[in-house]
C-alpha angles and dihedrals in degrees: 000000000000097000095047095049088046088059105049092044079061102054126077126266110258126226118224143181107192125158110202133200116222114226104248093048105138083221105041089112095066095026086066096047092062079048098067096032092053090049091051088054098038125068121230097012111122130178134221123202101357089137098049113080096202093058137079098257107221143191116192140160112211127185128190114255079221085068097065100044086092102056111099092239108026103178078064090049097057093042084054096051085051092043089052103044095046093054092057089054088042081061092048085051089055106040092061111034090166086098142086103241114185 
């Protein structure tokens, strides 16, 4: 457990975009559907508990901090990343207007 806490004190924050379905959400089946469908089409998005019913399903897309240190502005970098991220989701958004988004 030392060892494990020592290495990740040692390892750069990440910065991360994830939209999440709660459990008890009436539409989580299809939702996660869109889900799988929008990892498999977009690189670097990953999910988490998409097959456990008792869980928050998530798709995310995570970079290292460490990764921006070399951009010549990295405040811009990182927006851009955002920026970036949240624009892909914007177009999930869009394509399926059948849900509730909130």
């Amino acid at each position: 457990m030392t060892v494990e806490l020592i290495d990740r004190l040692n390892e750069y924050p990440l910065v991360s975009v994830l939209f999440q379905v709660n459990p008890r959400c009436p539409d989580r089946v299809d939702l996660i559907k869109i889900m799988r469908a929008f990892v498999d089409t977009n690189n670097g998005w990953e999910s988490q508990d998409l097959d456990d019913s008792t869980s928050w399903a998530m798709i995310y897309h995570e970079k290292s901090l460490l990764d921006f240190l070399s951009a010549g502005d990295q405040i811009d970098a990182i927006q851009d990343f955002f920026i970036l991220r949240l624009k892909e989701l914007y177009a999930l958004k869009q394509q399926h207007p059948e849900f509730a988004w909130k």
